[in-house]
C-alpha positions in Angstrom: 72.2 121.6 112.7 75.7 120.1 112.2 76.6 116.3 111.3 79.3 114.6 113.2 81.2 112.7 110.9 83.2 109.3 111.5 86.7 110.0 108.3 88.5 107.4 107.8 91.6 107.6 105.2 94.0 105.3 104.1 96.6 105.5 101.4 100.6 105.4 100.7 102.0 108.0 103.0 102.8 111.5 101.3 104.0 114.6 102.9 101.6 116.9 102.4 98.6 114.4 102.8 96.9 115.8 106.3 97.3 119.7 104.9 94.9 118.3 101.8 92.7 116.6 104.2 92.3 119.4 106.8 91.9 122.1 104.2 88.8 119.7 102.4 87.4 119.9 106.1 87.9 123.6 106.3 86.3 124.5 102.8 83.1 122.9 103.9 83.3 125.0 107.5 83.9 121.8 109.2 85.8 121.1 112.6 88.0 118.1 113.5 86.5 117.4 116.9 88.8 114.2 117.3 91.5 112.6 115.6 94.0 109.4 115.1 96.9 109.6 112.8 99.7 107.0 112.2 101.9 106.2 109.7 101.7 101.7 109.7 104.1 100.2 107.0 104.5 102.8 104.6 100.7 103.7 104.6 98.7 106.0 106.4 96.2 105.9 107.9 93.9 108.9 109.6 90.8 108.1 111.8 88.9 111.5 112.8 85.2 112.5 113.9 84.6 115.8 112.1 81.6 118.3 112.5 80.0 119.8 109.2 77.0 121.8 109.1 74.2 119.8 107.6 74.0 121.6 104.3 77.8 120.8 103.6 77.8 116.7 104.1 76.9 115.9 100.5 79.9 118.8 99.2 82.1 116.9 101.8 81.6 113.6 100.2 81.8 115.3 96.6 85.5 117.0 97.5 87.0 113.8 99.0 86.6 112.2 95.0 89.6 114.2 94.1 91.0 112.1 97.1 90.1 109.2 96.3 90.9 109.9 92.9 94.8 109.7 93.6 94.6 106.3 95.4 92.7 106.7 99.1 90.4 104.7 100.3 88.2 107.2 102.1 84.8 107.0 103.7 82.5 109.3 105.5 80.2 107.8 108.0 77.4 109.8 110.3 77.2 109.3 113.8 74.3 108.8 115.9 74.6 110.0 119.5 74.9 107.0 121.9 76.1 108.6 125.1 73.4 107.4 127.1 74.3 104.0 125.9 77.0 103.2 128.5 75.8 105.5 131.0 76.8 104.0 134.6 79.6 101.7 133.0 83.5 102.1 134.7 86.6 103.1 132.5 89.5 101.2 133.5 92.8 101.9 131.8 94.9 98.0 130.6 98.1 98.0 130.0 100.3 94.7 128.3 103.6 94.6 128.2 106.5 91.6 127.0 107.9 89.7 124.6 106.0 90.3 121.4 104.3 86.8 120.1 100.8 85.9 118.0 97.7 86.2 119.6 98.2 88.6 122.5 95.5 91.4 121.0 93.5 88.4 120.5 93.5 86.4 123.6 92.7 90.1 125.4 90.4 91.4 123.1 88.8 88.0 123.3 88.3 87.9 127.2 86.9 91.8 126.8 84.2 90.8 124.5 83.2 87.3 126.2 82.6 89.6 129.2 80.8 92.3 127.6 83.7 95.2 127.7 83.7 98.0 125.6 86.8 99.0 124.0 86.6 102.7 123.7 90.2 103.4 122.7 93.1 100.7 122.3 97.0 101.5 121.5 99.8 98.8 120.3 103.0 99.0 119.3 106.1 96.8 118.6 109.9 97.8 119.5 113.2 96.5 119.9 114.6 96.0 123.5 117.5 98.6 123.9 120.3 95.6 124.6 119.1 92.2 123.1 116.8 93.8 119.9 113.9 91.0 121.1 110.5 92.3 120.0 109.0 93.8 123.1 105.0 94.6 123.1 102.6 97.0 124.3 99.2 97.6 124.8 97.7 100.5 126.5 93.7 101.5 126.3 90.8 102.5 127.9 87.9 99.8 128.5 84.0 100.5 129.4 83.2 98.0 132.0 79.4 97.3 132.8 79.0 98.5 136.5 78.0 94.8 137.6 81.4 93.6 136.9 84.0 93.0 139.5 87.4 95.3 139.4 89.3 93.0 141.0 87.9 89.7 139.7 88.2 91.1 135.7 92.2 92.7 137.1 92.7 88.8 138.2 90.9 87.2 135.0 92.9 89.2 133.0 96.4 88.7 134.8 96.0 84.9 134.3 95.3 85.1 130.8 98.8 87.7 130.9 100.3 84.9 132.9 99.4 82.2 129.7 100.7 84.7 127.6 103.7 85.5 129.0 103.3 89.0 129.2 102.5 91.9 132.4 98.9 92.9 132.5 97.7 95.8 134.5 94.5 97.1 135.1 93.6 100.5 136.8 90.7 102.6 137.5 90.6 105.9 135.5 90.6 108.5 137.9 
């Protein structure tokens, strides 16, 4: 029966580093079922759900030492099936966008959770505007909503706290 692993790895970035990880994976006849890689201030960083037969999790853990060896903080967590956990709830997609300033992951994040919101996947970034070089932000995820929740009073809720904020926030229902 295979595990399904949560990897998480973080260390300087070197070329070279994924190739390593993949092929640890590999040796133990595991499969990356999901994965998140991205290079954040000269580290990175990988965040991958991996399947390994059972009798291959403890060799796993034992091969990533030479990895951890050199530096990398890496850990190796089992899963436990919730699917049926958020089973009727609604995925809407957010998006933010504006001037970049403290608090805006914050004050979202911080509505999501008062209202019970799941944040299943959740993407931000800072860039330069093309003409003036002002820090402009974005957000862009997908959120579990419970099914008793309103679309358009959470899309309104939300737009407010965007209007505080100064920035755009939309909110769509995945298709």
């Amino acid at each position: 029966m295979p595990k399904n692993i949560v990897l998480t790895l973080t260390g300087r970035d070197k070329i070279g580093l994924v190739d390593n990880v993949t092929n640890v994976i590999a040796k133990r006849t595991g499969n990356v079922i999901a994965s998140r890689m991205a290079r954040l201030g000269g580290e990175f960083a990988i965040l991958m759900l991996v399947s390994v037969p059972d009798s291959e999790f403890a060799n796993l853990d034992h091969d990533f030492q030479q990895v951890r060896g050199e530096g990398y903080q890496v850990t190796l967590l089992q899963t436990e099936d919730d699917s049926k956990k958020y089973a009727g709830w609604l995925p809407y997609e957010i998006e933010v966008t504006g001037a970049d300033h403290e608090g805006i992951i914050h004050e979202i994040s911080h509505h999501l959770a008062t209202q019970s919101i799941n944040i299943e996947n959740m993407d931000t970034s800072s860039a330069p505007a093309p003409m003036s070089g002002t820090p402009l932000f974005t957000m862009k995820g997908i959120v579990l909503v419970p099914p008793h929740l309103n679309f358009h009073v959470l899309s309104d809720e939300l737009e407010e706290i965007g209007d505080k904020l100064n920035v755009n926030v939309k909110v769509e229902m995945v298709k």
